[in-house]
Structures are given as structure tokens and as C-alpha cells.
FIRO-994957 format. One record per atom (N, C-alpha, C, CB): residue number from 1; atom name; y, z, x. Coordinates in pm, whole numbers, always signed. Each point is the difference from the previous one (the first is absolute). Glycine has a CB too. Layout:
BEGIN
<NUM, 'CA', <Y, Z, X>>
...
// end
This chain:
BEGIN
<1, 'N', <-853, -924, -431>>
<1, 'CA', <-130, -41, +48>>
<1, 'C', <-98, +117, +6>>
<1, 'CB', <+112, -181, +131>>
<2, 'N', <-66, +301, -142>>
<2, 'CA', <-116, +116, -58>>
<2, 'C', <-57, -37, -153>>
<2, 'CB', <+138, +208, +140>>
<3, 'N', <-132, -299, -154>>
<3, 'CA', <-123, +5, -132>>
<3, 'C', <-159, +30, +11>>
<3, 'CB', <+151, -173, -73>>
<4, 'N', <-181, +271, +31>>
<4, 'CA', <-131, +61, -8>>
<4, 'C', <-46, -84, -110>>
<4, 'CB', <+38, +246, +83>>
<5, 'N', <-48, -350, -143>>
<5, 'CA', <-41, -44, -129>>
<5, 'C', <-125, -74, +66>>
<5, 'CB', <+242, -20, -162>>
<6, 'N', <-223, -35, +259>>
<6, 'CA', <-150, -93, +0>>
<6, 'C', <-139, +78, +68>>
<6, 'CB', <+167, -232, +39>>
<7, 'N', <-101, +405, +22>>
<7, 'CA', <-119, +32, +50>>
<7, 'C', <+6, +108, -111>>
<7, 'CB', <-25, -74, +275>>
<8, 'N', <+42, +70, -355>>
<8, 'CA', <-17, +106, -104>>
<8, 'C', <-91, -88, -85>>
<8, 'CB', <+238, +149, +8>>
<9, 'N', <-227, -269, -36>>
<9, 'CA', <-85, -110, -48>>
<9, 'C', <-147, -44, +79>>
<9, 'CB', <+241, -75, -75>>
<10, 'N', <-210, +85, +173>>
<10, 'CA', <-137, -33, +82>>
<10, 'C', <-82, +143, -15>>
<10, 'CB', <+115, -189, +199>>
<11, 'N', <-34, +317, -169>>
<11, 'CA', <-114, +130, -40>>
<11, 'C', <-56, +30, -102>>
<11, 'CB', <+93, +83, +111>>
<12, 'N', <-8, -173, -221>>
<12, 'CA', <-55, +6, -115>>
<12, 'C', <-143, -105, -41>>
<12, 'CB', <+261, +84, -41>>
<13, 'N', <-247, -174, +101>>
<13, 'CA', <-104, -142, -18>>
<13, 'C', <-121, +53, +106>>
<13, 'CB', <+210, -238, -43>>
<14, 'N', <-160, +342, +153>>
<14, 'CA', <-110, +42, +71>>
<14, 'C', <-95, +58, -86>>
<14, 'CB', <+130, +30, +185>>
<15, 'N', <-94, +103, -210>>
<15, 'CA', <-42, +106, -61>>
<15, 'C', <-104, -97, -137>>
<15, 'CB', <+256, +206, +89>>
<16, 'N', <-177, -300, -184>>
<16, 'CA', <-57, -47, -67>>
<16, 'C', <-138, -63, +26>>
<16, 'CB', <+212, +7, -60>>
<17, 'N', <-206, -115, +231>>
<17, 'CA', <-87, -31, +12>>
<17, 'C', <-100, +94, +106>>
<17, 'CB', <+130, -210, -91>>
<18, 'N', <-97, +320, +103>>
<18, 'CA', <-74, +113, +77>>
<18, 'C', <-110, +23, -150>>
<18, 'CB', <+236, +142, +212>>
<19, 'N', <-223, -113, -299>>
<19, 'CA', <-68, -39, -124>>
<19, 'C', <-32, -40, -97>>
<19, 'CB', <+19, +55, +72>>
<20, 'N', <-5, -226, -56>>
<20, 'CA', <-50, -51, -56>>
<20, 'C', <-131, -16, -48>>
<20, 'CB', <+164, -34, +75>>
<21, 'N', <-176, +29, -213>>
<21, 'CA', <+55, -47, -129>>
<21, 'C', <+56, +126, -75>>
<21, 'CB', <-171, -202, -12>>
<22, 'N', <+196, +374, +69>>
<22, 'CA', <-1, +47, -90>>
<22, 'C', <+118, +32, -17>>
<22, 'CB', <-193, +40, +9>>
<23, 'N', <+261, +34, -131>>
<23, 'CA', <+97, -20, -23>>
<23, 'C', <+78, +171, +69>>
<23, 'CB', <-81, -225, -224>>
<24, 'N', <+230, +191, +260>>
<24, 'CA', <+70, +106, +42>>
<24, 'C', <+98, -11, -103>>
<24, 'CB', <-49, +11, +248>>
<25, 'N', <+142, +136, -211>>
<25, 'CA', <+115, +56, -95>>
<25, 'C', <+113, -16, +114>>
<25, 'CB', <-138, +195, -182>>
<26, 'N', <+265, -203, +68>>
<26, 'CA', <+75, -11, +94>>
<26, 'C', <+95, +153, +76>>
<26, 'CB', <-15, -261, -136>>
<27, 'N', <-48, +340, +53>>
<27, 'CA', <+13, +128, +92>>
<27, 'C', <-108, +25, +104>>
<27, 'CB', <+109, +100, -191>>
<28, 'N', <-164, -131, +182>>
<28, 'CA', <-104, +14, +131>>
<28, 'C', <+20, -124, +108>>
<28, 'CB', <-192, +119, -165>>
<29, 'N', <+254, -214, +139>>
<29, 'CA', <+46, -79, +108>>
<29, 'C', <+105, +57, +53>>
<29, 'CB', <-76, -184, -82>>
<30, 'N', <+148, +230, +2>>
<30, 'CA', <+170, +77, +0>>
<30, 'C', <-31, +94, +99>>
<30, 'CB', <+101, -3, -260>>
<31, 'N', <-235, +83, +260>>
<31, 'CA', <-22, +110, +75>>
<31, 'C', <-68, -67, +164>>
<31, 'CB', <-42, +176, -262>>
<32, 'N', <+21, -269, +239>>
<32, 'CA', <-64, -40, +155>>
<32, 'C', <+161, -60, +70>>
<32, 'CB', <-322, -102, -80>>
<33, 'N', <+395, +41, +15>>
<33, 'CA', <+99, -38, +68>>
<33, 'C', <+113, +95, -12>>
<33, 'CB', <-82, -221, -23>>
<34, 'N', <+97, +349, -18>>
<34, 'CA', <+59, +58, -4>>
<34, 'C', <+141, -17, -64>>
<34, 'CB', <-161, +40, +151>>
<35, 'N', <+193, -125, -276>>
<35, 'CA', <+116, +4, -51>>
<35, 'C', <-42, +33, -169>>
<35, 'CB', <+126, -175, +207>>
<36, 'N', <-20, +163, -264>>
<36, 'CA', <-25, -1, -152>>
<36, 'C', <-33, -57, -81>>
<36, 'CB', <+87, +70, +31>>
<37, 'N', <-171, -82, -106>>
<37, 'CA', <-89, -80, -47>>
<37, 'C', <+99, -111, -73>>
<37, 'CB', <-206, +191, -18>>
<38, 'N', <+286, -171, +18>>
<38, 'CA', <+114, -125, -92>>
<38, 'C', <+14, -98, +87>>
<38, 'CB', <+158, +144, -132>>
<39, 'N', <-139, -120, +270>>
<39, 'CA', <-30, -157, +81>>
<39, 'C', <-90, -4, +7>>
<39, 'CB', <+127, -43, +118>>
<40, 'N', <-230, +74, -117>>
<40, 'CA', <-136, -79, -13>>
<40, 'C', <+12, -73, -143>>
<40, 'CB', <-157, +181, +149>>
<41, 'N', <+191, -127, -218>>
<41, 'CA', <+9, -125, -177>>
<41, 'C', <+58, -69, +51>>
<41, 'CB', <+23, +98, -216>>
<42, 'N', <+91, -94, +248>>
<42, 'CA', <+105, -115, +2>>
<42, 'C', <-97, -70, +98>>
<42, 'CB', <+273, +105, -42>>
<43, 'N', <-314, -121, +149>>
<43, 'CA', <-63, -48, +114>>
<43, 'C', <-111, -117, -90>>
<43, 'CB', <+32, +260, +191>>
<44, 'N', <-118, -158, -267>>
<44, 'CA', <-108, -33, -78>>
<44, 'C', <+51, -125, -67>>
<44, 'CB', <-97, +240, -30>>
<45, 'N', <+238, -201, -49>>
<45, 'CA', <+5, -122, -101>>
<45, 'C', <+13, -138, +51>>
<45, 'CB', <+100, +152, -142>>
<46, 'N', <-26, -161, +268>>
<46, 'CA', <+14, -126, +58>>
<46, 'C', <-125, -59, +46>>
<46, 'CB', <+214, +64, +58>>
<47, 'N', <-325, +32, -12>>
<47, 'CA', <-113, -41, +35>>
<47, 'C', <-90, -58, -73>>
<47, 'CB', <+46, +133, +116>>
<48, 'N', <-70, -78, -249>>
<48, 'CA', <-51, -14, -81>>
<48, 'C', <+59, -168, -101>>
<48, 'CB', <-48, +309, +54>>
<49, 'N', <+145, -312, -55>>
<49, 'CA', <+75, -88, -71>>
<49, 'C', <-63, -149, +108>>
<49, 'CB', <+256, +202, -110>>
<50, 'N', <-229, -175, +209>>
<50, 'CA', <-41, -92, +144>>
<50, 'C', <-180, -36, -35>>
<50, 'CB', <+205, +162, +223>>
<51, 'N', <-269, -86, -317>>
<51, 'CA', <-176, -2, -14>>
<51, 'C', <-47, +70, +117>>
<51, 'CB', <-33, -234, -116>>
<52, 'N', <+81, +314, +194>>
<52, 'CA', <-99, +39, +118>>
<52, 'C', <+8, +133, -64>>
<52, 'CB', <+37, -152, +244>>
<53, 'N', <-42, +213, -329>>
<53, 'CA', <-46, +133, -70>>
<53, 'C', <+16, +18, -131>>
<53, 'CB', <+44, +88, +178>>
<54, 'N', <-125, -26, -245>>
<54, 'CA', <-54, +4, -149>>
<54, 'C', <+40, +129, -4>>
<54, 'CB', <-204, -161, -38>>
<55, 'N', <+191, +219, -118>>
<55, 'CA', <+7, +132, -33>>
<55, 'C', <-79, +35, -87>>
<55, 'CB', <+185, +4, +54>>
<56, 'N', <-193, +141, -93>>
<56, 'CA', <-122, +0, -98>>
<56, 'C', <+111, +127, -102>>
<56, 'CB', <-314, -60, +191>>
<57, 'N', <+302, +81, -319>>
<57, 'CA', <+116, +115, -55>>
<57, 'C', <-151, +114, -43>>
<57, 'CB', <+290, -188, -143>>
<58, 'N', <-215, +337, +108>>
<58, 'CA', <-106, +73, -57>>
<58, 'C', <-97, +112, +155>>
<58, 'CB', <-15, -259, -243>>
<59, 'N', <-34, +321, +145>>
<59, 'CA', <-87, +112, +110>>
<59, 'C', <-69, -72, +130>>
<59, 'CB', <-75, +152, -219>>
<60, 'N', <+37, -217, +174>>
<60, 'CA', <-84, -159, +167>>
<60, 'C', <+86, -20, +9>>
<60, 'CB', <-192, -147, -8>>
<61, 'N', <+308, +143, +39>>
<61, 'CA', <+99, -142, -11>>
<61, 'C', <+43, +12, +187>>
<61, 'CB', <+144, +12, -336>>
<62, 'N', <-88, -131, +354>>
<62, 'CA', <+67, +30, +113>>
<62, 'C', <+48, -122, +90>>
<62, 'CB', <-132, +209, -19>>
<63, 'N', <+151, -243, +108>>
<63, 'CA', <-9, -164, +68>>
<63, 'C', <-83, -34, +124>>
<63, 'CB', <+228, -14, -73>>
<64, 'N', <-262, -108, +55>>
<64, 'CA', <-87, -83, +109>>
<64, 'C', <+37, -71, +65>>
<64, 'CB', <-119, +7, -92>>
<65, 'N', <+19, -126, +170>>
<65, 'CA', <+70, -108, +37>>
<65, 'C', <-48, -113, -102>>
<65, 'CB', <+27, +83, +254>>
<66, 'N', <+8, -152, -261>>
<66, 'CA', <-49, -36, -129>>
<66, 'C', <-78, -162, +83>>
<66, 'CB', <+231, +148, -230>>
<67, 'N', <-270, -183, +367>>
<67, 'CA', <-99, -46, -1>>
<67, 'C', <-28, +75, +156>>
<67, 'CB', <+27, -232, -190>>
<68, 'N', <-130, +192, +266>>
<68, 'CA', <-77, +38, +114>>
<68, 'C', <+133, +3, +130>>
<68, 'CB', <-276, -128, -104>>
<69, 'N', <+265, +198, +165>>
<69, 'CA', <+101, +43, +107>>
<69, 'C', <-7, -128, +67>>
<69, 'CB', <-28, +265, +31>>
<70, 'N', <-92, -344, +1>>
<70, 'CA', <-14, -109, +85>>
<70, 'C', <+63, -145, -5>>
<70, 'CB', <-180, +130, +3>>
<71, 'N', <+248, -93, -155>>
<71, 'CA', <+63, -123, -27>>
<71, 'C', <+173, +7, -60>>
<71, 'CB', <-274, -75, -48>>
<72, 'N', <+282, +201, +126>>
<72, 'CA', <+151, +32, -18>>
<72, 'C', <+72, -35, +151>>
<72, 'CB', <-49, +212, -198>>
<73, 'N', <+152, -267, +209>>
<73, 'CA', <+57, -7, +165>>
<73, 'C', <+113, +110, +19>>
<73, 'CB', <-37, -276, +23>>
<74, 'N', <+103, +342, +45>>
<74, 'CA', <+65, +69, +63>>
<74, 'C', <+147, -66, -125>>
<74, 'CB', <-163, +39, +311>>
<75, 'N', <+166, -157, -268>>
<75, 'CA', <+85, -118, +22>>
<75, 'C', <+77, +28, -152>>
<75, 'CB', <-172, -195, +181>>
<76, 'N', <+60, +178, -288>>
<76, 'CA', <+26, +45, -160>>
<76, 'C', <+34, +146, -27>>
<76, 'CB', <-166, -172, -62>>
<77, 'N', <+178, +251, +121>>
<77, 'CA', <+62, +116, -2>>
<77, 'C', <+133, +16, +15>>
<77, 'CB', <-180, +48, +59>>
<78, 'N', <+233, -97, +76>>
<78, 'CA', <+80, -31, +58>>
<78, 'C', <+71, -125, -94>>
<78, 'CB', <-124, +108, +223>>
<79, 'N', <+104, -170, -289>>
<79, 'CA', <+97, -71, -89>>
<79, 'C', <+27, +73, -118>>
<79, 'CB', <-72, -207, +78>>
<80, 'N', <-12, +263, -151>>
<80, 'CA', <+25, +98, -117>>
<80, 'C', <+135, +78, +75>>
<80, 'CB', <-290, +40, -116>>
<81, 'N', <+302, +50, +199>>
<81, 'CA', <+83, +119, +30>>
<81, 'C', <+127, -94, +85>>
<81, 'CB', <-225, +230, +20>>
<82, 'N', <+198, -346, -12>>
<82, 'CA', <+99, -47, +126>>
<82, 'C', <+155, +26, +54>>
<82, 'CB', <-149, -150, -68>>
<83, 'N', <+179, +226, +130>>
<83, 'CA', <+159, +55, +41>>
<83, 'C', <+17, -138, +19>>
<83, 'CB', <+24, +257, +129>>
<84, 'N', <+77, -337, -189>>
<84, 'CA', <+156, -105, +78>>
<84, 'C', <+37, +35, +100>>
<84, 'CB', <+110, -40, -166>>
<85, 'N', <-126, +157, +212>>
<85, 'CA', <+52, +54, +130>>
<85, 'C', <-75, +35, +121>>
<85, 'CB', <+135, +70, -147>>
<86, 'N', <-222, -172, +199>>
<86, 'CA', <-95, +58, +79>>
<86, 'C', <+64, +16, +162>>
<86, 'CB', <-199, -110, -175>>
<87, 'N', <+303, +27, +143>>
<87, 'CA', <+89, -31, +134>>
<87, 'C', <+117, +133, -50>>
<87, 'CB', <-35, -339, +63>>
<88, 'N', <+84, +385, -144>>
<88, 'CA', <+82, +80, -54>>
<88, 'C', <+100, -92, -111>>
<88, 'CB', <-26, +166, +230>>
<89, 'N', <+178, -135, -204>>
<89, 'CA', <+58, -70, -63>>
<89, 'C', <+91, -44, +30>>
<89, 'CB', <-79, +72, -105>>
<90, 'N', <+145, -199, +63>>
<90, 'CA', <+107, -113, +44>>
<90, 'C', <+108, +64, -3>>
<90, 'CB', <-92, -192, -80>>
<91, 'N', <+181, +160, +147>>
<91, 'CA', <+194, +18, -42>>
<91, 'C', <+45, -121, -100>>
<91, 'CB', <+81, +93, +271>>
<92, 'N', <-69, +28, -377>>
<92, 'CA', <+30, -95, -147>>
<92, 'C', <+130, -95, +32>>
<92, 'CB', <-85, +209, -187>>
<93, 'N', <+204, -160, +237>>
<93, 'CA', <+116, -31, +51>>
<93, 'C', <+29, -24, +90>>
<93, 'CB', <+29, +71, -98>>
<94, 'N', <-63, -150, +184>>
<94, 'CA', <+17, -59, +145>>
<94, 'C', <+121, -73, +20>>
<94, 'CB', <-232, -22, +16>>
<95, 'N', <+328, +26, +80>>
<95, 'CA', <+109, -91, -22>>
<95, 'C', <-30, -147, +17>>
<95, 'CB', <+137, +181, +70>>
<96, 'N', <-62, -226, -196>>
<96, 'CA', <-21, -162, -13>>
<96, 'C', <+84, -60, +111>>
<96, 'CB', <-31, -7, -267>>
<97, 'N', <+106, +56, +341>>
<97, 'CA', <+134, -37, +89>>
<97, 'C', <-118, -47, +169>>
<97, 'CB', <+270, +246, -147>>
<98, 'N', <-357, -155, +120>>
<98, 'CA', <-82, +16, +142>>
<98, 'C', <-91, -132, +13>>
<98, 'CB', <-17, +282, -12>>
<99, 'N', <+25, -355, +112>>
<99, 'CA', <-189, -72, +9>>
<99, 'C', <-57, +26, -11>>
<99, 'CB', <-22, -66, +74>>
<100, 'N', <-8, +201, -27>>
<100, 'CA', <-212, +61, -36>>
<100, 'C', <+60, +53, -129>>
<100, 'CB', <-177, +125, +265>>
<101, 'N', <+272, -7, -302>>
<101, 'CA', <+6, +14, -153>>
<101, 'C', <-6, -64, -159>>
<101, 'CB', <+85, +96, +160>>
<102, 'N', <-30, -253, -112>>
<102, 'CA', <-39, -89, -88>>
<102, 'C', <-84, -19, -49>>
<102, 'CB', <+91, -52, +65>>
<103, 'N', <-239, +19, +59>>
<103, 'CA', <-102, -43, +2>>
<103, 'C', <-129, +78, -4>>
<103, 'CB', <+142, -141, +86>>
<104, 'N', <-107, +271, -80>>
<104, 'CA', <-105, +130, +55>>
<104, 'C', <-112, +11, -82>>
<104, 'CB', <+179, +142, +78>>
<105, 'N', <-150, -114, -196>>
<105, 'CA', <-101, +19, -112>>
<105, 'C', <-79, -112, -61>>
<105, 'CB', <+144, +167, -45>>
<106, 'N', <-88, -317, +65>>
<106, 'CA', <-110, -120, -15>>
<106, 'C', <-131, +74, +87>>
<106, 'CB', <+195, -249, -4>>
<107, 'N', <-130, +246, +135>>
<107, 'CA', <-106, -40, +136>>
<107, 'C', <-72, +179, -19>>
<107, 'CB', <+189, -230, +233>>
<108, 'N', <-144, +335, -276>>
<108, 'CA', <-79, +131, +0>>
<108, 'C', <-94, -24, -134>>
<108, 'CB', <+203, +173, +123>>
<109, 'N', <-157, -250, -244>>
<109, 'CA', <-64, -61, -98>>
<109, 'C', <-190, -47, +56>>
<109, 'CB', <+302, -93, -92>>
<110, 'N', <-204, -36, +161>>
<110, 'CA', <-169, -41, +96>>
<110, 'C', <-31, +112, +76>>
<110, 'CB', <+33, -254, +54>>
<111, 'N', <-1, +322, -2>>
<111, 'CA', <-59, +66, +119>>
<111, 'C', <-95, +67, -95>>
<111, 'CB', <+195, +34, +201>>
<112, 'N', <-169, +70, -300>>
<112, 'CA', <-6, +60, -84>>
<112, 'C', <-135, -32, -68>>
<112, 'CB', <+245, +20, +9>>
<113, 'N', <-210, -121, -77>>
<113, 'CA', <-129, -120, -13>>
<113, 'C', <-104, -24, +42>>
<113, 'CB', <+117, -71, -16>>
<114, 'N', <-93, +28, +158>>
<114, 'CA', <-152, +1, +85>>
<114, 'C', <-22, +111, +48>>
<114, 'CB', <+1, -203, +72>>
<115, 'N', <+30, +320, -65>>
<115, 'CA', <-21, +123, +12>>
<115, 'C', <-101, +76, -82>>
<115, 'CB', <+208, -30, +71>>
<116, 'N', <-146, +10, -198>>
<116, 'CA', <-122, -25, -91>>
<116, 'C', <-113, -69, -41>>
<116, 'CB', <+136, +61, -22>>
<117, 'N', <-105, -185, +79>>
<117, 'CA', <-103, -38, -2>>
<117, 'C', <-125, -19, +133>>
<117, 'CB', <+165, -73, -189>>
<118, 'N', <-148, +132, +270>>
<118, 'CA', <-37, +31, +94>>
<118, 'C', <-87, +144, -12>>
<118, 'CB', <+195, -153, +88>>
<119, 'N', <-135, +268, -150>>
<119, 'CA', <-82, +127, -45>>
<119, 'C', <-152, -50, -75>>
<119, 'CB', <+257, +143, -46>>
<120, 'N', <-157, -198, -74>>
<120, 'CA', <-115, -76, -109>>
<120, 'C', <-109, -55, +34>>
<120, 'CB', <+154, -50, -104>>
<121, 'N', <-159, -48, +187>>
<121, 'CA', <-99, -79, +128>>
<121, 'C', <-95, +121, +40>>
<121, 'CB', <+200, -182, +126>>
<122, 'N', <-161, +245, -93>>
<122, 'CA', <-68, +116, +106>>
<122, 'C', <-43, +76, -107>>
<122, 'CB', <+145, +19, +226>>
<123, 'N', <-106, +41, -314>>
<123, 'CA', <-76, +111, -134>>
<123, 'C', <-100, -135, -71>>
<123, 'CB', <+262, +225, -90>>
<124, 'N', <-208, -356, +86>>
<124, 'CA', <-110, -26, -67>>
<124, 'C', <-149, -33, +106>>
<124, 'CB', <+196, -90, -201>>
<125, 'N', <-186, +143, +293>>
<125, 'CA', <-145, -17, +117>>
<125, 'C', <-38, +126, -43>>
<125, 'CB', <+58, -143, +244>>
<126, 'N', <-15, +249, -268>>
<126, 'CA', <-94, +117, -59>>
<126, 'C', <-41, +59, -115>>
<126, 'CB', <+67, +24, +148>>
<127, 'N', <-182, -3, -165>>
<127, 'CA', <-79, +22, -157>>
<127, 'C', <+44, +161, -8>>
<127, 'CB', <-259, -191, +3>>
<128, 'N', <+310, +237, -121>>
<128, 'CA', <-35, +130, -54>>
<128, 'C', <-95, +58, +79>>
<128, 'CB', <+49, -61, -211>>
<129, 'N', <-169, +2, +170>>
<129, 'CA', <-120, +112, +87>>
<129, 'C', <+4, +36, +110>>
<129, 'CB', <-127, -70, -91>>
<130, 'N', <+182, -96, +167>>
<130, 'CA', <+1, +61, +140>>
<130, 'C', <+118, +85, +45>>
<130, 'CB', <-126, -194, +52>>
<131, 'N', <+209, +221, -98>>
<131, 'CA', <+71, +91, +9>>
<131, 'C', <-86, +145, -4>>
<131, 'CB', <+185, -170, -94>>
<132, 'N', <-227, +167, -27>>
<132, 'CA', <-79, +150, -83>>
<132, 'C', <-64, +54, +133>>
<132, 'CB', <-88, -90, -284>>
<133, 'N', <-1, -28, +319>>
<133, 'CA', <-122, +46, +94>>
<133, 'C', <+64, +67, +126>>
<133, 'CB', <-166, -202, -75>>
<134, 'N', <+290, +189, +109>>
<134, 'CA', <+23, +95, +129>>
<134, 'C', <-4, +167, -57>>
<134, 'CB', <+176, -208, +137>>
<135, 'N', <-178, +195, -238>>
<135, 'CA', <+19, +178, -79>>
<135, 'C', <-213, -10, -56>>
<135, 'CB', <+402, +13, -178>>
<136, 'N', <-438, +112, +277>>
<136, 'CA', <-73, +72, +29>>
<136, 'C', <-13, +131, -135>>
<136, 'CB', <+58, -101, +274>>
// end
């Protein structure tokens, strides 16, 4: 449950919409979040593939958001990068001999489930921008 993937994704969609429309590199995002610019690609490609960022190749080149911060939700970020594991992870092997072991992983299945879907609910009430706008 240490996955850094979805706020490494959100600093990235910040920064993007901190300036929008123009275009950034992904070493210079690399340098605001402080890792190597190779997770930011990798980061990029899922984002991009998702339509919430464009690229440009060549001396200009670089990535955007590829529409207005105001019409991106939290929510679509957060499905691009999504950990299965937001609760962590199941016991693959539970004894079948047990009552709750039998049954454990249906009912952590649902739990699991509306867990997620419960986050989702809540990221989709917030816009990109309004996120942006607490950064000054």
C-alpha cells in the first residue's frame, strides 16, 4: 500500500495544469518531483493513452494537458494509475477447512469493491483546477 503512483500522477497533471496550455518536458517535471525522468514517461504514457495528455516530439516538443484543467476530475487520474490494492492485499490461500477461510475473499472482494467505489465518488467531486488552485 506504499504506492506512490497516483501522487506522482496528480504532481504531474498539477504542474501540467499550473501551465496550461504550454507545453513541459519530462525532465523538468522529473526535476520538480524529484525522481527520474523514466517514471515520469512511464506515468505520461498511461496518461496520455487515457486522452488527458498530448505530446509534442522535436526542439518545442514536450507534454500538456490535452484539454482545460476544468474539465479533468481527480477521479480520471485515479483510474488511469489505479492500485487493486487500495485496501492492500488478500490471503491467496486461506484455509478452505475454516468458516471465515472459506468465505473471506468473496466478502473482502465486495468490501474491496465498494471501497473503491467510494474513493471514485469523492475524486469525481473534484476538478483538476480545483485542486491546482490551492498551489499559489
Amino acid at each position: 500500500m506504499s504506492n506512490t503512483r497516483f501522487a506522482t500522477a496528480v504532481h504531474i497533471m498539477t504542474l501540467l495544469s499550473k501551465s496550461y496550455p504550454e507545453w513541459l518536458t519530462s525532465d523538468w517535471i522529473a526535476g520538480s518531483i524529484n525522481v527520474n525522468p523514466v517514471i515520469i514517461r512511464k506515468e505520461l504514457g498511461g496518461l496520455k493513452k487515457a486522452g488527458l495528455v498530448e505530446s509534442r516530439l522535436g526542439k518545442e516538443g514536450g507534454i500538456r494537458l490535452s484539454k482545460n484543467p476544468d474539465l479533468i476530475q481527480i477521479s480520471e487520474i485515479y483510474t488511469v494509475i489505479q492500485n487493486n490494492e487500495l485496501l492492500g492485499k488478500k490471503n491467496m490461500k486461506p484455509n478452505p477447512n475454516c468458516s471465515v477461510g472459506k468465505e473471506i475473499n468473496i466478502h473482502l472482494d465486495e468490501l474491496f469493491d465498494e471501497t473503491t467505489q467510494l474513493v471514485l465518488n469523492f475524486l469525481k467531486n473534484k476538478s483538476l483546477q480545483e485542486f491546482t488552485n490551492q498551489f499559489r
